[in-house]
VODREN-382576 format. One record per residue (C-alpha): chain; x, y, z; residue number from 1; residue in three letters. Coordinates in steps of 0.5 Angstrom, whole numbers, plus 500, padded with zeros to 3 digits. Layout:
REM residues N
chain px py pz resi resn
A X Y Z NUM Ala
...
REM end
This chain:
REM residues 550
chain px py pz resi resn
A 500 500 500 1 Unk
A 504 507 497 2 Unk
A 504 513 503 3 Unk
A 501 519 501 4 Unk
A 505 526 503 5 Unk
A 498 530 506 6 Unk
A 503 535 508 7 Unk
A 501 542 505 8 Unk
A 505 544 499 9 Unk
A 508 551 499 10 Unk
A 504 557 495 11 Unk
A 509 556 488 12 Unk
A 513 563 488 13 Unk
A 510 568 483 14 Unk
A 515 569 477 15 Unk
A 518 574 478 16 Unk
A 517 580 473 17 Unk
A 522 582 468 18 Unk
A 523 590 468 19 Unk
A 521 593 462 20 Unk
A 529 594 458 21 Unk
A 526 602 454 22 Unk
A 524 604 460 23 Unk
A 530 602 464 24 Unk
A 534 605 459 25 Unk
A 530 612 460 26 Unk
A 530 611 467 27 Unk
A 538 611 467 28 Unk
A 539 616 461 29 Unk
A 535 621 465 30 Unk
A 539 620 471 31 Unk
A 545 621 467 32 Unk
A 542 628 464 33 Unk
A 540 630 471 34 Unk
A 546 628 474 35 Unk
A 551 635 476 36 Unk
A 557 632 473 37 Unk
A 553 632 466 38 Unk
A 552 639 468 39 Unk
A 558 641 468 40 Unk
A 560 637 462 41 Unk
A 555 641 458 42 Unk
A 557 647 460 43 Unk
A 564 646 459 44 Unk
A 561 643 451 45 Unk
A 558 650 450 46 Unk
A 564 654 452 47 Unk
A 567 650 447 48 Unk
A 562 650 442 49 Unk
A 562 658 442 50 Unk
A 569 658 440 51 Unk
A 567 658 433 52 Unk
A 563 664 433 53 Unk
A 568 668 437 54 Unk
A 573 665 431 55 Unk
A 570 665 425 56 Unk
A 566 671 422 57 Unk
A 558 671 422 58 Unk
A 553 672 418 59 Unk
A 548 676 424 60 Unk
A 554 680 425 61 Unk
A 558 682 419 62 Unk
A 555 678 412 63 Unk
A 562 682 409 64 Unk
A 567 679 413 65 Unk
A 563 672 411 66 Unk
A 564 674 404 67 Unk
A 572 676 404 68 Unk
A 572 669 408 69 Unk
A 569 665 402 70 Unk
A 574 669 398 71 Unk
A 580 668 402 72 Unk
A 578 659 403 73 Unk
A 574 657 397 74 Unk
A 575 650 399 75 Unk
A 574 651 406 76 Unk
A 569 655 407 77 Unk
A 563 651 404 78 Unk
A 565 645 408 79 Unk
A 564 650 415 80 Unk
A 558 653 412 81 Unk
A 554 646 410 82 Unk
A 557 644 419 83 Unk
A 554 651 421 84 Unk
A 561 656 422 85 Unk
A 558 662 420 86 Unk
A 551 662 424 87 Unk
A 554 658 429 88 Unk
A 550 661 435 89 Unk
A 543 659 431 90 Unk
A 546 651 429 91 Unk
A 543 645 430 92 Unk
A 549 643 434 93 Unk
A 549 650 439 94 Unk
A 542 648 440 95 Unk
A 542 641 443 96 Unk
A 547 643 447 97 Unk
A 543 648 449 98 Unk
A 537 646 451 99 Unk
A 541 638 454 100 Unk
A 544 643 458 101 Unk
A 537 647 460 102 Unk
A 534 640 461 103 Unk
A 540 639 466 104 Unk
A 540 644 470 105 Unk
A 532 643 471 106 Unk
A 533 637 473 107 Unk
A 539 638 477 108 Unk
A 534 643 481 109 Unk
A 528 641 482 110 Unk
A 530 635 487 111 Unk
A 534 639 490 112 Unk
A 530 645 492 113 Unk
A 525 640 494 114 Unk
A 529 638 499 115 Unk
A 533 644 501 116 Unk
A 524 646 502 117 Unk
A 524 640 507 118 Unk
A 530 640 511 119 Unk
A 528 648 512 120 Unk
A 521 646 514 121 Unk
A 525 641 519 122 Unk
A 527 641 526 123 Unk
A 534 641 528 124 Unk
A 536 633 529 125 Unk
A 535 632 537 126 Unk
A 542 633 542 127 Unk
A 547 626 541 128 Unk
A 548 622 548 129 Unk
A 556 623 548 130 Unk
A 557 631 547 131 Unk
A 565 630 548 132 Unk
A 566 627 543 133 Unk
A 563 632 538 134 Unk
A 569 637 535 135 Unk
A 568 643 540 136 Unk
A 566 642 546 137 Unk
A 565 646 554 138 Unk
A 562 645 560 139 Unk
A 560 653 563 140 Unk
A 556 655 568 141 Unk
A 548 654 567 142 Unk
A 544 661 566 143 Unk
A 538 662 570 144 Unk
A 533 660 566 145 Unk
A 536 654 564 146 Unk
A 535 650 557 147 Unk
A 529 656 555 148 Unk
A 535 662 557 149 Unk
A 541 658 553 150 Unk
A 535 658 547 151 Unk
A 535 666 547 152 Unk
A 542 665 547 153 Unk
A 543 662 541 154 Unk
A 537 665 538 155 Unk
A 539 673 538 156 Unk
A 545 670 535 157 Unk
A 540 668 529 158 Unk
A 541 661 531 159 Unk
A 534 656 528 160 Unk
A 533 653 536 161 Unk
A 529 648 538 162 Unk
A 528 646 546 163 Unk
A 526 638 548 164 Unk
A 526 639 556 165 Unk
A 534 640 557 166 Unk
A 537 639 551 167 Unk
A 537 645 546 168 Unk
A 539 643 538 169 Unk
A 541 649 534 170 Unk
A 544 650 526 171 Unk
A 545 655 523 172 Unk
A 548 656 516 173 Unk
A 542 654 511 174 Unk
A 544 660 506 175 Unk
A 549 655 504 176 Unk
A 545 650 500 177 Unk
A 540 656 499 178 Unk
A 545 661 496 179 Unk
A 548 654 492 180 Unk
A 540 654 489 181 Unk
A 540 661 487 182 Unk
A 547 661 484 183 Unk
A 544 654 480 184 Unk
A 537 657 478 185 Unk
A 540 664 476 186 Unk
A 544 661 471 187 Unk
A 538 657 468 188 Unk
A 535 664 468 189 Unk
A 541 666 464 190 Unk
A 539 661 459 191 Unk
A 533 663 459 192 Unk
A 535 671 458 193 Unk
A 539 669 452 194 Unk
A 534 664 448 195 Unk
A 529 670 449 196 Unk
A 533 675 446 197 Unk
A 535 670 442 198 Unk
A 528 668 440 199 Unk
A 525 675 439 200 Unk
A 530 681 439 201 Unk
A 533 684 433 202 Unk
A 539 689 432 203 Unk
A 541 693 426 204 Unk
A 546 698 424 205 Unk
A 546 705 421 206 Unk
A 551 710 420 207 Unk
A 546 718 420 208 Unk
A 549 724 416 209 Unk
A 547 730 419 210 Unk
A 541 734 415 211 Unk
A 534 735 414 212 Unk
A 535 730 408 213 Unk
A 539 725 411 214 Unk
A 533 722 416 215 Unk
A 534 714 419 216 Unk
A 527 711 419 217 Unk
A 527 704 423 218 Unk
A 524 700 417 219 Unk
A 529 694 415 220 Unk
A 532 697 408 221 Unk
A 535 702 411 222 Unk
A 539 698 415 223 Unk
A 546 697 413 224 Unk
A 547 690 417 225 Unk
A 541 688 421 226 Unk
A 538 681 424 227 Unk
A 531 679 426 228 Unk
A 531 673 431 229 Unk
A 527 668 428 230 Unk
A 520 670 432 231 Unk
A 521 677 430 232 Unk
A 518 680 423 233 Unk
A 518 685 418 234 Unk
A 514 690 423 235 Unk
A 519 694 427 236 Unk
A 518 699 432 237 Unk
A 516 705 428 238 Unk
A 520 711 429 239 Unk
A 524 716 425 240 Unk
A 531 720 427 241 Unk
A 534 727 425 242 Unk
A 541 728 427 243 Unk
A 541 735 428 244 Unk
A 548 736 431 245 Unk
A 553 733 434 246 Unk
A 559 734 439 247 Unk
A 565 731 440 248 Unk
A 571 733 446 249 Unk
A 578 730 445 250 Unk
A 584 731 448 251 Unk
A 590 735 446 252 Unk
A 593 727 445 253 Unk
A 588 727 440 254 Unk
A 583 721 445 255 Unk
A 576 722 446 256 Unk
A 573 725 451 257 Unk
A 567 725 451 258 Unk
A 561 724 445 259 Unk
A 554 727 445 260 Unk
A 548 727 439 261 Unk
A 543 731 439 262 Unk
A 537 728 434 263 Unk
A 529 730 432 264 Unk
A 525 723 434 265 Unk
A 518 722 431 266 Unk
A 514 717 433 267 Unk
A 508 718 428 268 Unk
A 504 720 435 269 Unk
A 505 728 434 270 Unk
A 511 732 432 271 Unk
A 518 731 432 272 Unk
A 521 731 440 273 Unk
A 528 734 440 274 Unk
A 533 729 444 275 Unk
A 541 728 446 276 Unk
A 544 721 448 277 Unk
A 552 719 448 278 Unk
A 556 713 448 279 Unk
A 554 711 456 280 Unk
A 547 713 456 281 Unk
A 543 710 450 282 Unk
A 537 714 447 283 Unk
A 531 710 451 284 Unk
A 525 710 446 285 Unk
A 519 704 446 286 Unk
A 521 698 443 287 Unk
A 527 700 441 288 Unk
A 535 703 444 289 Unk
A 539 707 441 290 Unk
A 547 706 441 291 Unk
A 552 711 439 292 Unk
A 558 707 437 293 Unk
A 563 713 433 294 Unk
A 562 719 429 295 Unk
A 566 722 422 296 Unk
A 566 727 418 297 Unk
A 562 727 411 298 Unk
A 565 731 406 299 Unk
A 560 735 402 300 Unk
A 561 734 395 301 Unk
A 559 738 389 302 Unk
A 560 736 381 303 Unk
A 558 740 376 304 Unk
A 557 735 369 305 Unk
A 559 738 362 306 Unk
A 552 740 361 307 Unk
A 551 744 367 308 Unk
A 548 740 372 309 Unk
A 550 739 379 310 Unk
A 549 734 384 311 Unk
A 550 735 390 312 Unk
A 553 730 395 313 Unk
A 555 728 403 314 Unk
A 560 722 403 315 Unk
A 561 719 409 316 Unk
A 567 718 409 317 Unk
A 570 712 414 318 Unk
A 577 712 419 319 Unk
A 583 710 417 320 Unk
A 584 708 425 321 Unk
A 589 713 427 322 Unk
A 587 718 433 323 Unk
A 588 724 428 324 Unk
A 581 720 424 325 Unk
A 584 721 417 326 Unk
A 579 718 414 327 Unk
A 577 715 407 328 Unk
A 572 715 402 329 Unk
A 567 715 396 330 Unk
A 564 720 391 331 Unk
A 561 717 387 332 Unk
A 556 720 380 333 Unk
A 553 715 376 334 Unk
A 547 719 373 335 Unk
A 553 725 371 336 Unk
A 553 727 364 337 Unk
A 546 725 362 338 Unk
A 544 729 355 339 Unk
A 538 733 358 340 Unk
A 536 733 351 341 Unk
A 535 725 350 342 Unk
A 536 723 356 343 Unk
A 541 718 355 344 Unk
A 546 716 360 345 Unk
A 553 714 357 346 Unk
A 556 710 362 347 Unk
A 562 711 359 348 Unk
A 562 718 363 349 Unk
A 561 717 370 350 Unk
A 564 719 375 351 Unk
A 567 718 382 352 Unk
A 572 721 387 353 Unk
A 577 717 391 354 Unk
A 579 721 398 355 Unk
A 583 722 403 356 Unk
A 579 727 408 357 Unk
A 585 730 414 358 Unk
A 580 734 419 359 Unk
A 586 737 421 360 Unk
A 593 738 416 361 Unk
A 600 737 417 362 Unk
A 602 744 414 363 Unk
A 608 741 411 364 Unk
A 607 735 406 365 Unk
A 606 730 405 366 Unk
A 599 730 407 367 Unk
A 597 723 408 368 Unk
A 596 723 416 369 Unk
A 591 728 420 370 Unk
A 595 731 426 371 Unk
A 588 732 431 372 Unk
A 581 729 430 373 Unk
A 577 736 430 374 Unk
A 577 741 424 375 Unk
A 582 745 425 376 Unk
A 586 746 419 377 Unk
A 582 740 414 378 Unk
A 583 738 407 379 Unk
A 580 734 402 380 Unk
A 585 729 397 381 Unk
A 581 727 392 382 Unk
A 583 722 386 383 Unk
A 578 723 380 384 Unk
A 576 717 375 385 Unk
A 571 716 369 386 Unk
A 569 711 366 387 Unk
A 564 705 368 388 Unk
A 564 704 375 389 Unk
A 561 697 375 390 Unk
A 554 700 379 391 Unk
A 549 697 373 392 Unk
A 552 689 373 393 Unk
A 549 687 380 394 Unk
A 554 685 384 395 Unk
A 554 687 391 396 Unk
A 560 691 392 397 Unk
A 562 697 398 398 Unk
A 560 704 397 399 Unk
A 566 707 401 400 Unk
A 572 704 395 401 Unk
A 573 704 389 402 Unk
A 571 697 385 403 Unk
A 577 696 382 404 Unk
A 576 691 378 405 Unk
A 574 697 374 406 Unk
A 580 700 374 407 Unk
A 585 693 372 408 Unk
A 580 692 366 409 Unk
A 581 699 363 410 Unk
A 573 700 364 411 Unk
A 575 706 369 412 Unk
A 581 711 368 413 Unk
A 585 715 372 414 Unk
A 585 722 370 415 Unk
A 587 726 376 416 Unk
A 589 728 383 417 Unk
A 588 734 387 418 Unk
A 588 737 394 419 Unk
A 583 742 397 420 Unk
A 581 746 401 421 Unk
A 574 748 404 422 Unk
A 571 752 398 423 Unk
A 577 751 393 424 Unk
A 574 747 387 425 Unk
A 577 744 382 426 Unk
A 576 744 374 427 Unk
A 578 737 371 428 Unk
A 580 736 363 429 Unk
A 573 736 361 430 Unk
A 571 742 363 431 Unk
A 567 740 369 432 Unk
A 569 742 375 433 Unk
A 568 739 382 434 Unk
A 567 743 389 435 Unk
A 569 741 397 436 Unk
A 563 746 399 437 Unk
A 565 743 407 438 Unk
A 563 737 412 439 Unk
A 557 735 416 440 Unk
A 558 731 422 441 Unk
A 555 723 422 442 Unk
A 554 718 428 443 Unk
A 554 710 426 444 Unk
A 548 707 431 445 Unk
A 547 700 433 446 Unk
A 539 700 435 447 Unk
A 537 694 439 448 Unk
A 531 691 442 449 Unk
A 533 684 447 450 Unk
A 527 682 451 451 Unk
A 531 678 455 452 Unk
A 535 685 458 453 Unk
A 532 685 465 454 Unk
A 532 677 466 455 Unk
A 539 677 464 456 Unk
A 540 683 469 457 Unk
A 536 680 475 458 Unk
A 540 673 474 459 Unk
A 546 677 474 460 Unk
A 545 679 480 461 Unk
A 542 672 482 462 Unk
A 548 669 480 463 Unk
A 554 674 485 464 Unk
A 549 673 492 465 Unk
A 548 666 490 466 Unk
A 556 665 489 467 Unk
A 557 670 496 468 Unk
A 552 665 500 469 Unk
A 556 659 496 470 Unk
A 562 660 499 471 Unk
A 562 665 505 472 Unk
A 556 661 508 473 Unk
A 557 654 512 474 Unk
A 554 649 516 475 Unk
A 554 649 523 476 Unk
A 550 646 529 477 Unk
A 551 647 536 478 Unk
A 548 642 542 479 Unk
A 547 644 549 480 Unk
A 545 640 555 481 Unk
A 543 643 563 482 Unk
A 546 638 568 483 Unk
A 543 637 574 484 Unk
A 546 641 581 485 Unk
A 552 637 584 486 Unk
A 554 634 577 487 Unk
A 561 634 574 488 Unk
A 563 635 567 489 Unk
A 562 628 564 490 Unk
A 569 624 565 491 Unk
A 572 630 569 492 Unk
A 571 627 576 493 Unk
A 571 635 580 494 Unk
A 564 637 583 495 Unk
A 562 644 581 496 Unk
A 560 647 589 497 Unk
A 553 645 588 498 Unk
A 551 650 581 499 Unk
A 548 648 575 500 Unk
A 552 647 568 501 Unk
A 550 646 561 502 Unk
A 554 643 556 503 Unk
A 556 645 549 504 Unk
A 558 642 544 505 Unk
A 558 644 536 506 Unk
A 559 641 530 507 Unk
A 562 644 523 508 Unk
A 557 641 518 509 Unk
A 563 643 513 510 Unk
A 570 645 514 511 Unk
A 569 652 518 512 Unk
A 576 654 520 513 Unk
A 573 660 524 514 Unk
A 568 656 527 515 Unk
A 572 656 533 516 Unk
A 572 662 535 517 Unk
A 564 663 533 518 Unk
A 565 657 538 519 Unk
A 569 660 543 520 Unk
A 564 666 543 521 Unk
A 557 662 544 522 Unk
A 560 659 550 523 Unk
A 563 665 553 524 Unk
A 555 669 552 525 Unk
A 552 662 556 526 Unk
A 558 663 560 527 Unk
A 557 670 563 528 Unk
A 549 670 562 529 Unk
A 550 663 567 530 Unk
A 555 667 572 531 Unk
A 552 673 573 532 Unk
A 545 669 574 533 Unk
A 549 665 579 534 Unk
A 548 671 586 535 Unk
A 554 670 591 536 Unk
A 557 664 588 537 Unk
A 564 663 585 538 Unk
A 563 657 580 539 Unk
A 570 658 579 540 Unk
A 573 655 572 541 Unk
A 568 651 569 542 Unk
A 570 644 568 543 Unk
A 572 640 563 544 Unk
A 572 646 558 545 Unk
A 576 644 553 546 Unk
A 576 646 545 547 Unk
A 576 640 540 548 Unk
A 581 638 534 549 Unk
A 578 641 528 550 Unk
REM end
């Protein structure tokens, strides 16, 4: 007869599950990117990845410069422009570092400030058993009030207290990990700040000749260099500006002193307001700044054609670069020498002036170098060319020099020089003349708007009170326990005539090398208050005072 095993069988363990494999690599890639070592890594990346635009010319900043570069690198310019070289802060590979960078921060942030809210909402932890083996650590007469009396001690001292019967808990120190939030979050916000102004901000540059005729209205055609970020449109601020004069202080040496422009603003909201604005103190109007970068002079230019008509002209002419801002430049007269009777136009006879513009003349020659950047004693080179000058082909070329590829084909020729003064003209081998009637005074301006100007600000200064709170602040706790009359310090062995002590021991969270005389100081004000709240009897030397190893 077979024995059967009615013993109950044990429940088969249930399986267990297999964890899903994408959302484990999800898991564990999020707590890479979070993680204040990818944070840093990141940082370091966008550093790296902004040398590109400190290093290569930009399209946003100067499309010239760009030009030149293809010019200068055939083949290595294409292979940078395909890569993004040229727009580098608006490439794909600057905006995933980026944005992985933002990402980082939030996701290093959020945990933190939550936990950094729980331990200010927390009380401090409770007194240890064994206070002498705390770092710092004293025994000193009890005051009169006891635990409550060391409590307001410790809280004048803007101490975070607690009172459990005897026993007294204190930390101090919380504006650490509090400035360290703050420096982090003011970094994200920075980041913020420059997508802002990234996103919906633009700038354009625009050199302003003084005169009635030579009004700047903000529209994007008459910007000589301009950028829109990409959520901006064609639809600009509207306003207009008139120079009306402009003032410049220099010293003897010929260095700046000071530049200020006064200009005739119309908003389109009534008449035309006057205002002035300098190189510290842009022109504030409604979505938009104005900034004064330079000035120069723009020689007034007349030229009188074989038939008697005249153009008048004011050319800017631009700086060379020294102090004395000799200065070169362009005259040029496409439409001269237009028969009146057919109104045809020879382009065989245009006309151009190459110049060479000296505010204030050495008066011996050779005359090639201004000696002072005020008018003193100007004098105006002028070489004059005819011919073709290249305008009606459609290639992009500068108005302030001569397309000389013009000159080198023979379709522009050479025929004569000439140095005037204001006033002086000149009667060239056709019979036409041209005249140096005087200067007007011109500014170069950067108008801006950047939505992201009173963030940045703010997280600048975020960023430095953060920083100072990081670093100057340290964590600390201070424990103190009331001993009972008649009772000795622990381990010392002497009785105490019958006063009450209280024990204190502190405990530096992080390395606080002023921490024992902060130390030093608490204890001498229980002490003091304890003494003086003992009438007619002499503690003595508290015992077991001692101070601890750092």
């Amino acid at each position: 007869m077979t024995a059967v095993d009615d013993r109950p069988t044990a429940p088969a363990a249930a399986p267990r599950r297999r964890p899903n494999p994408v959302l484990a690599l999800l898991r564990n890639s999020w707590r890479q990117l979070t993680s204040m070592r990818t944070a840093l890594v990141l940082l370091f990346l966008l550093a790296v990845a902004a040398i590109p635009g400190s290093v290569l010319p930009q399209r946003g900043v100067n499309p010239e410069d760009v030009r030149d570069f293809f010019t200068a690198h055939p083949d290595l310019a294409p292979l940078l422009d395909r890569a993004g070289a040229f727009e580098a802060f608006s490439s794909v590979w600057f905006s995933a570092i980026y944005l992985l960078l933002f990402t980082s921060l939030i996701g290093c942030l959020t945990p933190r400030l939550r936990d950094h809210v729980r331990a200010l909402r927390a009380r401090p932890p409770g007194v240890p058993r064994r206070l002498e083996r705390l770092p710092q650590h004293a025994v000193v007469p009890a005051p009169a009030g006891g635990a409550a009396a060391v409590a307001e001690a410790l809280r004048r001292r803007r101490w975070r207290v607690v009172v459990r019967g005897d026993e007294v808990s204190a930390e101090k120190g919380y504006l650490k990990e509090t400035g360290n939030l703050i420096f982090h979050t003011s970094m994200m916000l920075v980041l913020v700040g420059v997508a802002l102004g990234s996103w919906y901000g633009w700038h354009g540059n625009r050199l302003l000749v003084a005169g009635a005729d030579q009004v700047f209205c903000n529209t994007r055609q008459q910007y000589a260099e301009a950028k829109l970020g990409p959520r901006v449109d064609d639809n600009l601020p509207r306003f207009c500006l008139q120079l009306d004069d402009f003032e410049a202080r220099f010293l003897p040496t010929g260095q700046p002193v000071s530049y200020n422009a006064r200009v005739s603003v119309d908003s389109g909201g009534g008449p035309a307001r006057p205002a002035e604005f300098s190189v510290n103190s842009p022109l504030r109007l409604d979505g938009a700044n104005v900034y004064l970068l330079g000035h120069g002079y723009a020689p007034v230019i007349r030229y009188t054609d074989r038939f008697g008509r005249s153009q008048t002209s004011a050319v800017p002419f631009i700086g060379t670069g020294d102090v004395g801002l000799t200065s070169e430049g362009l005259a040029a007269f496409p439409d001269a020498n237009v028969d009146p009777d057919t109104g045809e136009r020879n382009p065989d006879l245009q006309v151009a002036f190459s110049g060479l513009y000296l505010p204030t003349a050495p008066q011996e020659p050779p005359f090639v170098r201004s000696e002072h950047p005020t008018e003193e004693n100007p004098l105006l080179g002028l070489v004059a060319y005819r011919g073709n000058l290249g305008l009606d082909a459609g290639i992009p070329g500068s108005v302030y020099q001569l397309d000389q590829r013009q000159v080198s084909n023979g379709r522009l020729t050479e025929i004569g020089a000439k140095q005037l003064r204001m006033g002086e003209s000149w009667t060239l081998d056709d019979g036409t003349k041209v005249e140096f009637l005087g200067t007007r005074p011109f500014i170069t301006l950067s108008v801006r708007h950047d939505p992201g100007t009173t963030l940045l600000l703010v997280s600048s200064i975020g960023l430095v009170l953060g920083l100072m709170g990081s670093l100057f602040v340290r964590r600390r706790r201070v424990f103190a326990r009331v001993l009972p009359a008649r009772s000795g310090a622990p381990g010392s062995g002497s009785p105490t005539g019958g006063s009450s002590l209280v024990e204190v021991a502190g405990l530096p969270r992080t390395e606080h090398p002023g921490f024992v005389a902060e130390f030093a100081q608490l204890v001498a004000a229980i002490g003091d208050a304890g003494r003086s709240g003992d009438a007619g009897t002499d503690p003595g030397t508290p015992a077991g005072a001692r101070e601890g190893a750092q």
